[in-house]
N, C-alpha and C positions, 0 to 999 in steps of 0.2 A: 147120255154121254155120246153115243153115235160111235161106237167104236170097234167095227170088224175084225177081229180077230187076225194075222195076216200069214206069223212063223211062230212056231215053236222053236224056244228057244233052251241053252240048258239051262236045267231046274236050279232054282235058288232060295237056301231055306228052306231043305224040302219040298218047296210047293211047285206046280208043274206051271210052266213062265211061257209067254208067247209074246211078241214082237203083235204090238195093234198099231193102228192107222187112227189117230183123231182126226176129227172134222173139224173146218176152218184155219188149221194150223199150216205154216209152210216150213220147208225144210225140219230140221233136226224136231218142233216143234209139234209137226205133226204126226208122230211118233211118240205112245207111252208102253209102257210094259205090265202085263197084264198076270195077275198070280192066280192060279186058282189056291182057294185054301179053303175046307169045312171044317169048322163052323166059319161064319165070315167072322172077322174079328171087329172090335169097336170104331171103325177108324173116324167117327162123328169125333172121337175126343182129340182128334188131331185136325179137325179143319178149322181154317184159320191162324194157324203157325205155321206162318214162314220166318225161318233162319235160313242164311246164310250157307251155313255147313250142315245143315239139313235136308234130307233128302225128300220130295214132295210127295206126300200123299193125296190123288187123285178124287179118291172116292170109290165107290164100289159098284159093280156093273154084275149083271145073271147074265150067263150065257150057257144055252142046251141047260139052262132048270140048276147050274151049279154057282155061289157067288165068287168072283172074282174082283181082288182086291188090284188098283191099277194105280201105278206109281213113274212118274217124270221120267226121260230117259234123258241121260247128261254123257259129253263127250268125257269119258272118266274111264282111270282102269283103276279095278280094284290092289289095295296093295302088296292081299296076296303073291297078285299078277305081275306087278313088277319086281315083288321081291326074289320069284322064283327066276323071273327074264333076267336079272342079275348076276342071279347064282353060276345059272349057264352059261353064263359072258364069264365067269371065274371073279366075278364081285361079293364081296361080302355081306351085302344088303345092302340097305339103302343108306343115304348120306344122312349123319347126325342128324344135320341143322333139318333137312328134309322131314325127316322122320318126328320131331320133338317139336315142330312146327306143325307139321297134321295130328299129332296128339293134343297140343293146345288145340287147335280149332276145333276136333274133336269133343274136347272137355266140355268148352264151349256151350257147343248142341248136348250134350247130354244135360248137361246145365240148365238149359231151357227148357227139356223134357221133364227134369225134376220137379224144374220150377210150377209144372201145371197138373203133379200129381204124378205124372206117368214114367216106365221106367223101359229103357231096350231092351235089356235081356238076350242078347249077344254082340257084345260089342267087340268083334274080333275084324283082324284083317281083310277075311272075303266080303266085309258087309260097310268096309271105309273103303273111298275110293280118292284118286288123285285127278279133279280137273284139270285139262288140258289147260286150262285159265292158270290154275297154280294153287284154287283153294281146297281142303278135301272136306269130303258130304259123308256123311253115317248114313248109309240105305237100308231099307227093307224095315222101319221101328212100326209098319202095321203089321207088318207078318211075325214080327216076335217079343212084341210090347206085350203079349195075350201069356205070355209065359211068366211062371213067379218066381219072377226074381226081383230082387231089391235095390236101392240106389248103392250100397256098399259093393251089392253086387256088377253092378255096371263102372265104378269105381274104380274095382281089384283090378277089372279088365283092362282098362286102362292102362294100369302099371302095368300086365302081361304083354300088352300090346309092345311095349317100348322095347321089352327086353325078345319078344318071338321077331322083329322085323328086320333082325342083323343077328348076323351067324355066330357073332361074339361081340356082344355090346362092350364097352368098353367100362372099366370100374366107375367111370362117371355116370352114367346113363346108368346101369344095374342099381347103384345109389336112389338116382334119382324115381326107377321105378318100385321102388321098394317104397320109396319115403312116397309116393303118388298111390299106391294101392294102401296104403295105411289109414289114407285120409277119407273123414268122415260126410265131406260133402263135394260134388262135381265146382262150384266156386272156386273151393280151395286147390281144387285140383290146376284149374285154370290159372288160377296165381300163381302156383307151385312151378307150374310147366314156364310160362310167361318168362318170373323170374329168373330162371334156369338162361333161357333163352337170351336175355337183357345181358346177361353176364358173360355170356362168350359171342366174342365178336363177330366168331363165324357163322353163330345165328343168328346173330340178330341184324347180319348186313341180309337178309335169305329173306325176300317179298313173293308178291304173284309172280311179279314179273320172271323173279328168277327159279320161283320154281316150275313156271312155264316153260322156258328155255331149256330144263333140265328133263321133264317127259319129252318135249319135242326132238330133244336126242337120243333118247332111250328108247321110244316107241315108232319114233321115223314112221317107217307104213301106216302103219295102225292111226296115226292122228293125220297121214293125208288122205285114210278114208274116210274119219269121222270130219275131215274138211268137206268131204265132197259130198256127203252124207247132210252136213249140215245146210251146204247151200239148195239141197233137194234137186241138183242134177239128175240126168238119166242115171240107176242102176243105183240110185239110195237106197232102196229097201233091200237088194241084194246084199251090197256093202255093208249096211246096218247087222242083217242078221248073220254073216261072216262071222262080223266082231264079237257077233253076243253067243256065237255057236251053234247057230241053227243048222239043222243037215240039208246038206244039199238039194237030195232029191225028194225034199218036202216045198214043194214053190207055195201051197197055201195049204190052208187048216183045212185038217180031213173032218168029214163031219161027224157027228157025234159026240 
């Protein structure tokens, strides 16, 4: 893989995260994110699936004798992150249509994961994130697909997901994520969500486009550094590991 190790970054999943450098890539590109985790986990069973609202897994690299599982870095904030940037503006979470829109895409990828046997096993808001594009990605399914849990399980989350991303969901949504954690298979989920969406106007005029439009005013800074970041000008990898938390007075990885 070719890939130096560059910043630590904070830990995700538990697992201790560093900011790498690939070879041959430019701009945002030549940048992945690099986990340490023991035991390494399976991740052969995820090469070859690409989706969409899934998040890439790399493959796996030794480095100093420990394996490190390395996974695509995307101009993306987790939803966490926005939910709390909201909070503090005096917002109530995020916006319906936003929100029941990254749950369907969501469902989606989990949907495709079932479909090949395998399951997340934490699908919560620090591990979905919102591209600057508009569409959202479920990250980290090498570093927690090793955990037993079940597709009911990935599921239920789902519906928790709907009702933890606003401070007071509204009797619609609380509905509708009761009747989405109920259901038996990530498909039906996807229909479930879909449907919902089809049905109110205010979501279903809600695209990339517009949910592009909508982090680019929420996040302002943040997405003109992952601009500047991605076109790989001077002070990318600084920028880069800003974003992702890396300390200051760490410029490269100490050895050992």
């Amino acid at each position: 893989m070719g890939s130096p190790l560059l910043r630590p970054v904070a830990p995700r999943g538990g697992a201790r995260t560093w900011l790498a450098r690939r070879q041959g890539g430019a701009g945002l590109d030549a940048f992945c994110l690099a986990h340490r985790v023991e035991p390494a986990p399976p991740v052969e069973a995820l090469r070859g699936l690409r989706h969409p609202h899934l998040g890439r897994t790399l493959g796996l690299a030794t480095v100093d004798g420990a394996p490190h599982v390395l996974t695509a870095l995307y101009p993306a904030e987790p939803l966490s992150r926005l939910r709390d940037r909201l909070a503090r503006a005096g917002r109530p979470g995020l916006p319906t249509p936003v929100m029941v829109r990254a749950a369907a895409q969501i469902a989606d990828a989990v949907a495709a994961l079932h479909a090949r046997g395998l399951t997340h096993g934490a699908v919560d808001a620090r591990r979905i994130a919102l591209d600057y594009a508009g569409p959202a990605r479920l990250l980290d399914t090498a570093l927690t697909m090793h955990r037993a849990a079940s597709p009911a399980d990935d599921i239920a989350a789902l519906g928790r997901l709907l009702e933890t991303l606003s401070a007071d969901p509204p009797p619609p949504v609380r509905d509708l994520a009761r009747r989405v954690s109920g259901l038996d298979r990530a498909a039906d989920a996807v229909a479930a969500l879909d449907a919902w969406r089809q049905a109110d106007p205010k979501c279903a005029a809600v695209d990339d486009g517009r949910v592009a439009q909508w982090m680019a005013k929420v996040c302002r800074a943040r997405w003109a550094v992952w601009r500047r970041a991605m076109a790989g000008g001077p002070g990318a990898l600084d920028g880069l590991a800003a974003l992702l938390g890396a300390p200051r007075a760490s410029p490269t990885l100490p050895p050992g």
